[in-house]
C-alpha positions in Angstrom: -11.6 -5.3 34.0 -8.2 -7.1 35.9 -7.9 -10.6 35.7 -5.7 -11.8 38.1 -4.1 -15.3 37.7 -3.8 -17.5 41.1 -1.8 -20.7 40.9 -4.1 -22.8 43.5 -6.8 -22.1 45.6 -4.4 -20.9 49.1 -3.3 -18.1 46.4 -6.6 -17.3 45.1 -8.0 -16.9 48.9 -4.7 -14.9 50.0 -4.8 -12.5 47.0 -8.7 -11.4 47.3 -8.2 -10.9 51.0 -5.4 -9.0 50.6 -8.2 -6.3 48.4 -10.3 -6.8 50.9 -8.1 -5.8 53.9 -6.7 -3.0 51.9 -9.7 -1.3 51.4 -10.5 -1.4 54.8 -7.2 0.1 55.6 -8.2 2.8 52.8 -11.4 3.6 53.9 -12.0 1.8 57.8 -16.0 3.2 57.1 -16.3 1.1 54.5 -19.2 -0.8 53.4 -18.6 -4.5 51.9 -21.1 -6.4 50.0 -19.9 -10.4 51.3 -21.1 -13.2 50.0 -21.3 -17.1 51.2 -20.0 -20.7 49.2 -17.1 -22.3 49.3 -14.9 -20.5 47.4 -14.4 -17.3 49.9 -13.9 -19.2 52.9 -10.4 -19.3 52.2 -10.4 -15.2 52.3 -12.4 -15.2 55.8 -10.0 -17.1 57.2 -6.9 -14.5 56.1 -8.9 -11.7 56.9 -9.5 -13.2 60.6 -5.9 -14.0 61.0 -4.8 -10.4 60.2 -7.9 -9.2 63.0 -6.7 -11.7 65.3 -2.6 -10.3 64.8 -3.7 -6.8 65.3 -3.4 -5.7 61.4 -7.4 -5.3 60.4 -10.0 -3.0 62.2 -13.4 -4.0 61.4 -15.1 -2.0 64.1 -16.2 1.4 61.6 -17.3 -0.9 59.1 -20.5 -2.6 58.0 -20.9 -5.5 56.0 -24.1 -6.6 53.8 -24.4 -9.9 52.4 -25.8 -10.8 49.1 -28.8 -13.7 50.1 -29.9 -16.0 52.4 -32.3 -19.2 51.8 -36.0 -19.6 52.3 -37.3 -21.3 55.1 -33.9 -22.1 57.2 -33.7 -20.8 60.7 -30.6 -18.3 61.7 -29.6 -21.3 63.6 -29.5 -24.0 61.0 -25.8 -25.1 59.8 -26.6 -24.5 55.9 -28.0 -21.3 56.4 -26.1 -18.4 55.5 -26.4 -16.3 59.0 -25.0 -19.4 60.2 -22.0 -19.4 57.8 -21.3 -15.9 58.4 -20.6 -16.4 61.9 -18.7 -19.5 61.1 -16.2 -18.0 58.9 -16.5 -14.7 59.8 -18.5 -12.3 62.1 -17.2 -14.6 65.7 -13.9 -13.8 64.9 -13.7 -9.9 63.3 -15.4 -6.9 64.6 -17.9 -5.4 62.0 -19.7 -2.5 63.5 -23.2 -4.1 61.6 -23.8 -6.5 59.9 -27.3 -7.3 57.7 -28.5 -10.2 55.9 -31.9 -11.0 54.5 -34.6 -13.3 56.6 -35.0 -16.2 55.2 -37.9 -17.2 57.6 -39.6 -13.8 57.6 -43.7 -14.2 57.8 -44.1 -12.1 54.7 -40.9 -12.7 52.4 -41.9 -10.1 49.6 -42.5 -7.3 52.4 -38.9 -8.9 53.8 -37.2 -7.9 50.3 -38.7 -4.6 50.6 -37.1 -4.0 53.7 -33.8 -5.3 52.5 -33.6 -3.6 49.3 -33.9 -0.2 52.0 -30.9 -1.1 53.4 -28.9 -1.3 50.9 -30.2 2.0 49.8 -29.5 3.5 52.7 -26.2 1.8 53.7 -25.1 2.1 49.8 -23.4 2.0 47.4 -21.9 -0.4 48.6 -17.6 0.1 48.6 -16.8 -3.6 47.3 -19.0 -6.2 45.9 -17.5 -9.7 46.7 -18.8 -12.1 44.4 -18.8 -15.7 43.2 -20.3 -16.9 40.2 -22.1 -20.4 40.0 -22.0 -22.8 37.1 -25.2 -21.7 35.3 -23.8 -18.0 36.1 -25.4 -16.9 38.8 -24.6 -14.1 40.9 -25.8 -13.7 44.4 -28.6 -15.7 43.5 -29.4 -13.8 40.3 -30.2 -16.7 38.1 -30.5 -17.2 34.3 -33.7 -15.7 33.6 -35.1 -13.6 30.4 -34.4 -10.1 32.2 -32.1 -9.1 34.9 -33.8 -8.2 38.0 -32.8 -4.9 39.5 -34.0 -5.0 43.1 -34.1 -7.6 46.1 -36.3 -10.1 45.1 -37.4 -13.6 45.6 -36.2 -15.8 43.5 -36.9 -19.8 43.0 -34.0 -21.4 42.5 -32.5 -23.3 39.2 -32.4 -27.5 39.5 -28.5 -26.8 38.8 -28.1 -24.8 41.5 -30.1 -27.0 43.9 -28.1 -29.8 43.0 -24.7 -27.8 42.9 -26.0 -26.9 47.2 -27.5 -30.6 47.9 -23.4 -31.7 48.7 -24.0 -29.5 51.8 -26.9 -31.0 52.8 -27.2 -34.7 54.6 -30.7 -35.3 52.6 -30.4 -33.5 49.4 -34.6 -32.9 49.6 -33.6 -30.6 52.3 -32.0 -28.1 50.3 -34.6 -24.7 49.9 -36.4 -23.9 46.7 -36.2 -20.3 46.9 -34.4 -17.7 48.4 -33.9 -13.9 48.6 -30.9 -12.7 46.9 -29.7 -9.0 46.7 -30.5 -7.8 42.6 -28.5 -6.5 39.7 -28.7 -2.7 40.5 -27.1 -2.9 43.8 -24.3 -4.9 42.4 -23.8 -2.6 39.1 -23.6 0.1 41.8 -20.8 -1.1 44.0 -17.7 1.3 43.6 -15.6 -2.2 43.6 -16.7 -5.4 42.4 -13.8 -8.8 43.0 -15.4 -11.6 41.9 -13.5 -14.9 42.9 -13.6 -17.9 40.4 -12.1 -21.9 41.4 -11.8 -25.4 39.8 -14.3 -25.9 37.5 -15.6 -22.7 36.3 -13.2 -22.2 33.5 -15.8 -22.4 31.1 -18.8 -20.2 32.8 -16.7 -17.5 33.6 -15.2 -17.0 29.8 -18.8 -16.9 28.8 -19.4 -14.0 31.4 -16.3 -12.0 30.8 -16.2 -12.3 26.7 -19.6 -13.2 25.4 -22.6 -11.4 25.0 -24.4 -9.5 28.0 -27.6 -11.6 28.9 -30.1 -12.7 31.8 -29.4 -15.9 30.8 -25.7 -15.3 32.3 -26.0 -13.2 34.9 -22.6 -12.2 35.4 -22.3 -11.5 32.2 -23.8 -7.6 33.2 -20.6 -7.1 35.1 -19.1 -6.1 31.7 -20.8 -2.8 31.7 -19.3 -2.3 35.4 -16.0 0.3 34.9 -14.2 -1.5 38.4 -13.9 -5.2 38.2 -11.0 -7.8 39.5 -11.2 -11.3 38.9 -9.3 -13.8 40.6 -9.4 -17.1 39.5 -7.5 -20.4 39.3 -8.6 -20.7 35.7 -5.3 -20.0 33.2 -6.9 -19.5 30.4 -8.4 -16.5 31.6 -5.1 -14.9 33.6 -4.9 -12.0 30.7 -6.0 -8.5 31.6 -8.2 -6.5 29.4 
């Protein structure tokens, strides 16, 4: 695992785009798990820049995204189709791009097709990840097993009230949503997992303490390709 240290949050974003775009220059094919928050917003924004100048070709790659919410419309500002295009898909050139339905009829069947393409899209090249307080990934959270495949998953009161600042009416923020599981991240060639203010503590408990459901991101210790980038000092040692 490589720890990389960023001074502020403009370093943080500029550094895990710059892994981004160079392994689209490695491999233009490639296939990149994205995922949504606040903390890579700063990267889509460097990697749109560098589209818009001319230096990064999106148009052989495909890009699948981690989760979406339950019950929020493509359309509506806090769902995560909508963020994508925000920050992302408007201004680069993917040749596809997949994310779950949040307002599929039948959400379980919806997983089920989800989970088949990531199978047949997979694995995927790079795994962009955050991690939320409680250690969530995607929206893997603390649980008593680890879930392997796309599920549906109810969502912690931490979490909910971590998302209600992006809501006007915090009672609007959804219960549940689908989130991509454990095996298809463990499978990603590359995992970068991008860590801000605030998460000093949650992320020393996923790197060095014990691998459990009740951290999430705790499993990526068994993964033999992870970069971290973080704003947290404490943790800018490699091991």
């Amino acid at each position: 695992m490589k720890i990389l240290y960023a001074p502020d949050y403009e370093s943080l974003s500029r550094k895990a785009a710059m892994l981004i775009g160079a392994q689209i220059l490695q491999k233009p094919c490639s296939v990149l798990g994205l995922a949504t928050g606040s903390t890579p917003i700063g990267a889509y924004r460097y990697l749109s820049q560098w589209h818009a100048a001319g230096d990064l070709d999106f148009s052989q790659a495909r890009s699948i995204n981690l989760d979406e919410y339950c019950g929020l419309p493509d359309s509506h500002p806090q769902s995560y189709h909508y963020f994508m295009r925000q920050h992302l898909f408007d201004h680069v050139n993917f040749a596809a791009s997949d994310l779950p339905e949040g307002c599929a009829e039948d959400l379980q069947a919806e997983c089920r097709r989800y989970e088949q393409i990531i199978s047949a899209y997979g694995p995927i090249d790079l795994q962009l990840l955050g991690i939320g307080h409680n250690g969530h990934i995607g929206f893997n959270e603390p649980s008593d097993h680890f879930v392997a495949q796309t599920h549906l998953v109810r969502l912690k009161e931490q979490t909910i009230q971590a998302n209600a600042r992006f809501f006007d009416d915090p009672g609007q923020v959804p219960r549940q949503a689908i989130t991509m599981g454990i095996a298809a991240i463990l499978q990603a060639k590359k995992v970068l997992l991008l860590a801000g203010e605030g998460k000093e503590e949650i992320l020393r408990q996923a790197l060095t303490g014990p691998i459990t459901p009740q951290v999430p991101a705790s499993i990526l210790q068994l993964h033999p390709d992870v970069t971290v980038v973080t704003t947290a000092k404490e943790m800018s040692c490699s091991r």
